[in-house]
C-alpha positions as CSV (number, residue, x, y, z in Angstrom):
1,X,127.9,111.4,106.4
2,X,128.6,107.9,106.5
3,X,127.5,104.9,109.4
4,X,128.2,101.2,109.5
5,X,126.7,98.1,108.4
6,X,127.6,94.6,110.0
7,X,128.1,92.1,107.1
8,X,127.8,88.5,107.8
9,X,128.2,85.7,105.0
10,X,125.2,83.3,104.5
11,X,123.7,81.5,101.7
12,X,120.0,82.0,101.2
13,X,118.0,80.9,98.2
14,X,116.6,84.3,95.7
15,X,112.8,83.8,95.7
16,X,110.1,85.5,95.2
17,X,107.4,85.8,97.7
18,X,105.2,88.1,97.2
19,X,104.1,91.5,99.2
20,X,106.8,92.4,101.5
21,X,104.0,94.5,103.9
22,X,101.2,92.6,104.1
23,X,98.0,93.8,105.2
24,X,97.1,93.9,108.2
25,X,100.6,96.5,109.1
26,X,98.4,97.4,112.5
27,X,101.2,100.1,113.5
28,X,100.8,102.1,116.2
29,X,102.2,105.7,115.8
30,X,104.2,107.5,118.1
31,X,101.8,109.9,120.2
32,X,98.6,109.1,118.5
33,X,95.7,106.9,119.6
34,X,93.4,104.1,118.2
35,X,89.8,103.7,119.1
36,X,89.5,101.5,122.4
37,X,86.8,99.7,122.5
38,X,87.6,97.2,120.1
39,X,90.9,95.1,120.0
40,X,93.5,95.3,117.2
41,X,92.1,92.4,115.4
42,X,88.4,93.6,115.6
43,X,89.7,96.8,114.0
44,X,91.3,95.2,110.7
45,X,88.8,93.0,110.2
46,X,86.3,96.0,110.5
47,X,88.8,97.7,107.7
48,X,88.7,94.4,105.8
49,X,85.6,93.8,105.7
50,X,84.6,97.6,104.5
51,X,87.1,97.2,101.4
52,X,84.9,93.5,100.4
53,X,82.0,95.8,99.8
54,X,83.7,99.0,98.6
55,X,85.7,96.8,95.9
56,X,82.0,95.4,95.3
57,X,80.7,98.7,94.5
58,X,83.2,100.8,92.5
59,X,86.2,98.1,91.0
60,X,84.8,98.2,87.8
61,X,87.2,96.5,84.6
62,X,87.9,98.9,81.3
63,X,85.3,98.2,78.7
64,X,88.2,98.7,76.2
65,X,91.1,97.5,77.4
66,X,92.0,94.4,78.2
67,X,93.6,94.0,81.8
68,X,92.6,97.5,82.5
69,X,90.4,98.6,85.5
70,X,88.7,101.9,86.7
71,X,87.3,103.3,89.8
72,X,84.2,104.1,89.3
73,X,82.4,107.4,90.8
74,X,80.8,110.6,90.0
75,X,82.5,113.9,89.7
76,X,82.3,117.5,89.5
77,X,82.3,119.0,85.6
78,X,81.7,116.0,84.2
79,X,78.5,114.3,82.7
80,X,76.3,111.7,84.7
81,X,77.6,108.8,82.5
82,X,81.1,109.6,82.8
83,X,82.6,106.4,84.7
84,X,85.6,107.8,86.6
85,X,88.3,110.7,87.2
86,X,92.1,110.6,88.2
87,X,91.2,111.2,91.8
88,X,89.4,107.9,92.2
89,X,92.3,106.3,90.6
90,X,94.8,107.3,93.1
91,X,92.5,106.7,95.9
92,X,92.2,103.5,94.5
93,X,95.6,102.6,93.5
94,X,96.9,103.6,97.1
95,X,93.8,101.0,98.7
96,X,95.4,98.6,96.5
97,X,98.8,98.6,98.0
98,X,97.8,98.7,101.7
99,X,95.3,95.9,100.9
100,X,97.9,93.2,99.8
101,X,98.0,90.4,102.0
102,X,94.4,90.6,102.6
103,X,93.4,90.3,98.5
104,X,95.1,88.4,96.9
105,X,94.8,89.9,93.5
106,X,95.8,93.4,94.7
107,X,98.8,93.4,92.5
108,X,96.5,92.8,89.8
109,X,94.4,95.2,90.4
110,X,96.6,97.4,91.2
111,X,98.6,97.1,87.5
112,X,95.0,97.2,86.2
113,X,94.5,100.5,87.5
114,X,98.2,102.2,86.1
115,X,97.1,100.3,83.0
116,X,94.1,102.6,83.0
117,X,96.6,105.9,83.6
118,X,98.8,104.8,80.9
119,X,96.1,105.0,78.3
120,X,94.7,108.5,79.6
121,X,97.5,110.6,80.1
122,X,96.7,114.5,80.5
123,X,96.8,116.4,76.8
124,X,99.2,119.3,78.5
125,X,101.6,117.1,80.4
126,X,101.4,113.1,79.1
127,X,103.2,112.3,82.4
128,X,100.3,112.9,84.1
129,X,96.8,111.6,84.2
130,X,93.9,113.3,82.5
131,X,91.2,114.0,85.2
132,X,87.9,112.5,83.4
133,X,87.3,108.4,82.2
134,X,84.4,109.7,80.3
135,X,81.9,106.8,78.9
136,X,83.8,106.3,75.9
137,X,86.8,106.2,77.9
138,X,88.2,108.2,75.3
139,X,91.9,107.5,75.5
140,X,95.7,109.8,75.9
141,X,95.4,113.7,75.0
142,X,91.6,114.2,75.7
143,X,91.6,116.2,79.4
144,X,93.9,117.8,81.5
145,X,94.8,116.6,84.9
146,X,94.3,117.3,88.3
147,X,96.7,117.7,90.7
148,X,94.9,115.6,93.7
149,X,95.1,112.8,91.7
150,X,98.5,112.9,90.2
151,X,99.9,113.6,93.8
152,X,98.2,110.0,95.1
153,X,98.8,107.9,91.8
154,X,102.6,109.0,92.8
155,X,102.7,108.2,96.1
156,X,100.6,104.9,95.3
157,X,103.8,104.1,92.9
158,X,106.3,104.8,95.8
159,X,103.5,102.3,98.0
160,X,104.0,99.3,95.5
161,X,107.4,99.7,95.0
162,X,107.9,99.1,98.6
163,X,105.1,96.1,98.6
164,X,106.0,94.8,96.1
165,X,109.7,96.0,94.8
166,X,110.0,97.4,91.1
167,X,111.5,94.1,89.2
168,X,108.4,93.1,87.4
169,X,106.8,94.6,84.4
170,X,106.1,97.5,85.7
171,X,109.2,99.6,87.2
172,X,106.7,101.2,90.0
173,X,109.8,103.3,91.2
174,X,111.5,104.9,88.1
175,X,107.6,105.3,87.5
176,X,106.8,106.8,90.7
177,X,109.9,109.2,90.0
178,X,109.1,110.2,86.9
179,X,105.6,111.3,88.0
180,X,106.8,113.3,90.9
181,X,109.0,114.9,88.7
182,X,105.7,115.7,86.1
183,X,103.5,117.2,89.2
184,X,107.3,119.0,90.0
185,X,107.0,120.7,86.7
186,X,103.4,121.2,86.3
187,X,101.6,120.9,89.7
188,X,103.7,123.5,91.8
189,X,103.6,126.9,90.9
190,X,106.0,129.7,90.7
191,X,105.0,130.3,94.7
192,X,105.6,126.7,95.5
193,X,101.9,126.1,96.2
194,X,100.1,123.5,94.4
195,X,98.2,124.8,91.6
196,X,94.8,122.9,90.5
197,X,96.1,121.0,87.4
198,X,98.5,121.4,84.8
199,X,96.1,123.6,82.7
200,X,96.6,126.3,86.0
201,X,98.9,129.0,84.7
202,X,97.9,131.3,88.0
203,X,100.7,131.5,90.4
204,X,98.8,131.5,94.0
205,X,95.6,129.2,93.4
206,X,95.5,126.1,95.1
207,X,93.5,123.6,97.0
208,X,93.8,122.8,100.7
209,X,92.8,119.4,99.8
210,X,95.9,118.9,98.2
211,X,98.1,120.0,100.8
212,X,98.8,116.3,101.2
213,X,101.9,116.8,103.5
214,X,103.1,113.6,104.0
215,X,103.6,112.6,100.2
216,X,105.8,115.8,100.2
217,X,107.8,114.1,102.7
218,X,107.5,110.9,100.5
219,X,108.5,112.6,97.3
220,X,111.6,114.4,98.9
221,X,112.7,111.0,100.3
222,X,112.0,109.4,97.2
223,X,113.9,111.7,95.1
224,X,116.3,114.1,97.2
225,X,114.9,117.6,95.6
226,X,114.9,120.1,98.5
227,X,111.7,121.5,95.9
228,X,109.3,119.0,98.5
229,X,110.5,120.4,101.9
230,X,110.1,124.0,99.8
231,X,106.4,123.1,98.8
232,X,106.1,121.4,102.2
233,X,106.8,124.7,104.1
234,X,105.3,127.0,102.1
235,X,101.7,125.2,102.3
236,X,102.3,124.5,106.3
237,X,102.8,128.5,106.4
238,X,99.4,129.0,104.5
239,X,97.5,126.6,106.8
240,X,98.9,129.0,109.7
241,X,98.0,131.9,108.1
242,X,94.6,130.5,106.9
243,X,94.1,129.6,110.7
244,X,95.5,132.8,112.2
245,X,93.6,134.9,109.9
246,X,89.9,133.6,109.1
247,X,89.6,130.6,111.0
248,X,91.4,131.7,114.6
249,X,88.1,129.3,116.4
250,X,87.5,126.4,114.4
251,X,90.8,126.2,112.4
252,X,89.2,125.0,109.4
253,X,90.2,125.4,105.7
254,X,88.7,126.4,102.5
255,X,87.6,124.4,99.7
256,X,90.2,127.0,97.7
257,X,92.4,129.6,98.9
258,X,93.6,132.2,96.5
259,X,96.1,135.4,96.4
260,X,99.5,136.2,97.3
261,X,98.8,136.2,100.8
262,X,96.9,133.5,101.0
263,X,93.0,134.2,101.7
264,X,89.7,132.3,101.0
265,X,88.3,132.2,97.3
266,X,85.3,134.0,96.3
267,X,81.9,132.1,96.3
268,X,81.4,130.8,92.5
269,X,85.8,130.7,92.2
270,X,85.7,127.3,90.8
271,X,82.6,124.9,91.4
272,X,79.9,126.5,93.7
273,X,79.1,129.0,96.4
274,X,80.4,127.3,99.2
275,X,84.3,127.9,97.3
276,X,85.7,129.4,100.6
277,X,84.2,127.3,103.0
278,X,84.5,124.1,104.3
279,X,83.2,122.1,101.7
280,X,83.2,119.1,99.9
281,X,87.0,119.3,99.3
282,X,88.5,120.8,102.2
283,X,86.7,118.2,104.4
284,X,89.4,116.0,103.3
285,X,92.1,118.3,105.1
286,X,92.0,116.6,108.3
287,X,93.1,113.3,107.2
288,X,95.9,115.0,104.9
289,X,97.0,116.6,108.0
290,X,97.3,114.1,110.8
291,X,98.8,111.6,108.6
292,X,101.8,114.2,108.1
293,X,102.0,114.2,112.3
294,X,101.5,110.2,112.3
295,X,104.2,109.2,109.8
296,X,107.2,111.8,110.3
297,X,105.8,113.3,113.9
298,X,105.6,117.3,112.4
299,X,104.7,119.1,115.2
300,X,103.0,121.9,113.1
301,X,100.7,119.0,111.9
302,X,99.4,118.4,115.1
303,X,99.3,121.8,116.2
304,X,96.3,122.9,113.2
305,X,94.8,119.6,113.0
306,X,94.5,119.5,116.8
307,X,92.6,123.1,116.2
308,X,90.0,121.4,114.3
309,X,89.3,118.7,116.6
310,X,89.0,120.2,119.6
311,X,86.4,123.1,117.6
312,X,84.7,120.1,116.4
313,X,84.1,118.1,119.8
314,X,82.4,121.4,121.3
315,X,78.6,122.1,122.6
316,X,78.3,124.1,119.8
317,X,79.2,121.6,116.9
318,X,78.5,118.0,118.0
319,X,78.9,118.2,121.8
320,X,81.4,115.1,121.2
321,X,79.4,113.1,118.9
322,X,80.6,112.3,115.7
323,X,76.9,111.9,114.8
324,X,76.1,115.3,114.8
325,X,79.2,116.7,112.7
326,X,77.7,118.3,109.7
327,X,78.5,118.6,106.1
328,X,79.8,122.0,105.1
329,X,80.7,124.7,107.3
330,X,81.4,128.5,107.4
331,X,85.6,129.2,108.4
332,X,83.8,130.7,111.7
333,X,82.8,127.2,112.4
334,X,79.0,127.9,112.1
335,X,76.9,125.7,110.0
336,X,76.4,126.5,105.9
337,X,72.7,126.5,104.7
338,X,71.4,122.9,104.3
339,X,74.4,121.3,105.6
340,X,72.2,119.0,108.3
341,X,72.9,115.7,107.6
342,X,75.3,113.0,107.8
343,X,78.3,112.3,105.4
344,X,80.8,109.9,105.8
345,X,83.9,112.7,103.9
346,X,82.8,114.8,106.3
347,X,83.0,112.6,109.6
348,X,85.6,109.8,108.7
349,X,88.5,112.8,108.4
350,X,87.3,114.2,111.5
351,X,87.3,111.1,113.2
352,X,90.9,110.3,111.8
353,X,92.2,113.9,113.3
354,X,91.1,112.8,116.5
355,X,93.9,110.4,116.8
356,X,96.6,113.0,117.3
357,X,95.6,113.3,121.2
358,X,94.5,111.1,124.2
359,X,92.2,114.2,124.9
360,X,90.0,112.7,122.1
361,X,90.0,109.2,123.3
362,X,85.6,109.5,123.2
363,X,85.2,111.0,119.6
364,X,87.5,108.7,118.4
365,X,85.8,105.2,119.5
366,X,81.9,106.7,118.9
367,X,83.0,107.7,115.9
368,X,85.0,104.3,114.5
369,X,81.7,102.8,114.9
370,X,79.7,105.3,113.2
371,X,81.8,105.5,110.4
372,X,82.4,101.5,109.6
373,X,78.3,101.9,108.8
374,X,78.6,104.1,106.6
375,X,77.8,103.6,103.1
376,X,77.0,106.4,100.7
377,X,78.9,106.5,97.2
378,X,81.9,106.4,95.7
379,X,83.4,109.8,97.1
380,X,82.2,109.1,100.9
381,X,83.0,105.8,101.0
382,X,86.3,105.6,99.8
383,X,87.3,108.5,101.8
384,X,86.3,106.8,104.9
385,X,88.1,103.8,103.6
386,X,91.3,105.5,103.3
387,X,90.5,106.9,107.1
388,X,89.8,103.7,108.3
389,X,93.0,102.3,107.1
390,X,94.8,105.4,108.5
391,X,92.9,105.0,111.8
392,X,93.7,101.2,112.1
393,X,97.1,101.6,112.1
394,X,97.0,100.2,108.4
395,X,98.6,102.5,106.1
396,X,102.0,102.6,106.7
397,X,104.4,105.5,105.3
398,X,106.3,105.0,102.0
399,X,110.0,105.2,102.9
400,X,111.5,106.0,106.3
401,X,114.3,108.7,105.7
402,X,116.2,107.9,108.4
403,X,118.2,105.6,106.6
404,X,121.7,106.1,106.1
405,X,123.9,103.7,106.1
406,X,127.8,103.2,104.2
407,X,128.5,99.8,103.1
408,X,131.9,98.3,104.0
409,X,133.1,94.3,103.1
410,X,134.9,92.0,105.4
411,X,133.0,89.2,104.2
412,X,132.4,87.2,101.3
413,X,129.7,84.8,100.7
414,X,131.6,83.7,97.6
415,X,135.3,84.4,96.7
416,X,135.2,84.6,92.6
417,X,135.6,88.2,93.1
418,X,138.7,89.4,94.2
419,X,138.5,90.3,98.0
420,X,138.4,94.0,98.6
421,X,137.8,96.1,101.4
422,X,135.9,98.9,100.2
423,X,134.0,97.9,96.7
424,X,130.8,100.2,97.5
425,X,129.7,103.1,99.6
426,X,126.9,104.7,100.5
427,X,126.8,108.7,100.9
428,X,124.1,110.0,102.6
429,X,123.8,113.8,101.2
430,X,122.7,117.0,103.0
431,X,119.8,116.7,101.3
432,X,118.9,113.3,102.8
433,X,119.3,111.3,99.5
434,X,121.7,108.2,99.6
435,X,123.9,107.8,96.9
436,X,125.9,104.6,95.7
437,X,129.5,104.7,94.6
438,X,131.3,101.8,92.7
439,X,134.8,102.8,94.5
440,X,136.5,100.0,91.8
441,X,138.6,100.2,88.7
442,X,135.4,98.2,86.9
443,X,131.9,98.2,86.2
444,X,129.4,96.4,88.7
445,X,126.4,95.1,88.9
446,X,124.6,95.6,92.3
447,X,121.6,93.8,93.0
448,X,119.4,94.3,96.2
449,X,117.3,91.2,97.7
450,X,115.0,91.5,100.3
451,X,115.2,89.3,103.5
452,X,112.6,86.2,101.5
453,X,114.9,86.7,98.3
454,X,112.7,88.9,96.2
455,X,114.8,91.1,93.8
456,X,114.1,95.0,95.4
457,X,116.2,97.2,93.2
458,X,119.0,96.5,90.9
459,X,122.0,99.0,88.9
460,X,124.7,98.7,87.0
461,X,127.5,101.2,88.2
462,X,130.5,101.8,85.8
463,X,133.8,102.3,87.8
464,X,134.1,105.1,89.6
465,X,130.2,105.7,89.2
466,X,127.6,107.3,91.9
467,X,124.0,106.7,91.4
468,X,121.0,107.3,93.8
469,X,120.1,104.3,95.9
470,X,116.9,103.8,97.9
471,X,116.5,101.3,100.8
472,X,113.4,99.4,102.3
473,X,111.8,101.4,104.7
474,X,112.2,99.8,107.9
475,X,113.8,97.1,107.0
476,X,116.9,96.1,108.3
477,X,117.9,92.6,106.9
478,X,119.2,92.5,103.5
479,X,120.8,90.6,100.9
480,X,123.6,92.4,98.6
481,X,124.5,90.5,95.2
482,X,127.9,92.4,93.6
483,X,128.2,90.8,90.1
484,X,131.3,91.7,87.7
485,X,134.2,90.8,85.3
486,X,135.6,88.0,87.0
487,X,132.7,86.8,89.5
488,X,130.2,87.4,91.9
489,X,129.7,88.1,95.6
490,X,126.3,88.1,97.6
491,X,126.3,89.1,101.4
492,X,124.4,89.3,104.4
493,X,124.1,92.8,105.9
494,X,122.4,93.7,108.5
495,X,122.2,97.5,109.3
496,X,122.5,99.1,112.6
């Protein structure tokens, strides 16, 4: 499948200029609300001013390595001096990229963080992360990862390729790639579920909480493997089947769900008695789910998260306060033991689902208010950070799909290349992936600028050649520079 692209020749001078999405994004998604009461402006200064103190709290520089930072936050498994896991890291590394514009050092940070990855890759698969900075941050080959946070340092790679393109010292996108391809190998089992970390040999277990749908999407844009609409799928069909089956009121997921057909754990599975309930990882579900709706409009998203809303708004629950949603509850929607009190990764996702309707205009604007208060620890807040950017309308999706476009020239910027009519094209694929062909008799080196003139990907295609090619989301104005034997050409293109 092929479409057109208007070229028009015009000189422009290649700089550099920083992020190319500055925060604040502020989009609004198609069908889903904001809170009300407060205008756009109010809202991202709410966000920023939530990241000043979370940054505050839990940015925390390597002790070891120079350049290096760390999230720091408690875990589960670990010991109480133990200064971070892999999960914080993505968290954080995403925050990062959705935060440039607003902190200026975000790029900084941001390479400080993969910095930190590089040195503590898993012991099973060394493209992924080992899941524990203990105090010594003992270094490469000491734990085993976890899938949650492989999945989010990936899709934070995809985010900062797009902020920030991939021309610098670190390739974020061949990066980004090469990890998806890791958690490919490592993180989905032979049922295409995702398993709990590359030390999982078990083909069924997995985690709702890393049923993050919309990376899928991500990663089979990213890369063209059919393997992420497969995983995508099969995980939506266990949400049904979850929801069908032992949540048919409330809709709610289990902190792990186990078996061929998929079915709740047993107390004590993994971590605690509360394994197949709602719990202090499934409670992240909701935000996982309505970002899959808000980005690429999946209806099946909206459908189950819309489920967990509208159980949570009742009489029985919180009678439509946020306030009074609890932390931890049984699939049947009543409360666990002990579970009366507030929690902000508990509210904040539930606050985020409620942006898939109008219906839930209310719970949405109490509950933005309630949640930009809240300040707990590590885990809570930076959950509720990453809903609040959601919420806002300030984390934007890593590459729009959508793009296909074939490149034809007519016109030349610059003539020391031999005019011809056809020197590249783009194919897009059944799969969705776009592929770049060098339809000359020589080798060329294609260069892609964005519209201020920083340098967004670049290749070197022998003649006849075909490589994959990814485009700017949502970007439409570009700059093409075609280097080879005899000369150079740059143009104009704009697609439509």
């Amino acid at each position: 499948m092929k479409a057109n692209i208007l070229l028009i020749g015009f000189i422009v001078p290649f700089i550099c200029l920083g992020q190319v999405k500055p925060y604040p994004q502020q989009l609004t998604f198609t069908g889903c609300i904001k809170p009300s009461q407060h205008s756009q402006n109010t809202l991202n200064n709410h966000v920023s001013a939530y990241y000043t103190a979370w940054k505050s709290n839990y940015l925390r520089a390597s002790a070891n390595t120079a350049g290096a930072y760390y999230i720091q936050g408690e875990n589960t498994g670990g010991g109480s001096s133990d200064k971070g896991t892999s999960e914080g890291h993505g968290y954080g590394m995403i925050i990062m990229a959705l935060m440039a514009g607003f902190d200026a050092n975000a790029k900084t940070y941001f390479d400080g963080l993969y910095k930190m990855y590089d040195n503590h890759r898993s012991s099973i698969d060394s493209d992924l992360m080992g899941w524990l900075i203990d105090a010594n941050e003992s270094t490469s080959g000491t734990y085993s990862s976890a899938t949650d946070g492989d999945l989010d340092i990936a899709y934070a790679l995809l985010l900062a390729h797009y902020q920030w393109g991939s021309s610098g010292s670190i390739n974020y996108l061949a990066q980004a790639i090469r990890m998806i391809n890791a958690i490919k190998n490592s993180n989905i089992n032979s049922s295409n579920r995702t398993n709990l970390g590359d030390w999982d040999n078990n083909n069924f277990n997995t985690r709702p909480s890393d049923w993050m749908f919309d990376h899928f999407k991500a990663f089979q844009c990213a890369t063209g493997d059919n393997t992420w609409n497969t995983v995508h799928s099969t995980l939506s069909a266990a949400m049904n089947t979850i929801q069908t089956n032992y949540s048919p009121i409330s809709g709610l997921l289990p902190d792990f769900v186990v078996g061929s057909s998929p079915a709740p754990a047993t107390a004590y599975f993994l971590e605690g008695p509360y394994d197949g309930h709602y719990y202090y990882n499934a409670c992240r579900t909701p935000l996982r789910i309505v970002m899959d709706y808000a980005h690429y409009g999946t209806a099946s998203a909206k459908t189950a998260v819309n489920k967990m809303i509208t159980w949570a708004k009742g009489s029985a629950v919180s009678n439509n306060n946020p306030a009074n949603f609890n932390a931890g509850y049984y699939l049947n929607g009543n409360n666990l033991p002990g579970n009366n009190y507030d929690d902000a990764v508990f509210i904040a996702p539930m606050v985020a689902a409620a942006t898939c309707d109008a219906a839930h205009q209310t719970f949405l604007n109490s509950g933005w208010d309630i949640i930009r208060g809240l300040q707990v620890n590590y885990f809570s807040d930076t959950y509720n950070l990453l809903s609040m950017l959601y919420i806002s309308g300030n984390w934007w999706p890593p590459y729009n799909c959508g793009t296909t476009l074939a490149l034809t020239f007519n016109d030349h910027l610059n003539e020391d290349l031999p005019s011809q009519q056809n020197l590249l094209t783009l194919h897009r694929l059944e799969s969705g992936m776009l592929e770049l062909e060098n339809t000359t008799k020589e080798s060329l080196l294609v260069g892609l600028y964005l519209t201020q003139g920083t340098l967004y990907s670049s290749v070197l295609l022998q003649a006849g050649e075909r490589t994959p090619w990814i485009l700017p989301a949502q970007t439409s104005l570009l700059f093409l520079k075609i280097q080879g034997k005899n000369g150079e050409q740059i143009h104009r293109i704009l697609a439509h």
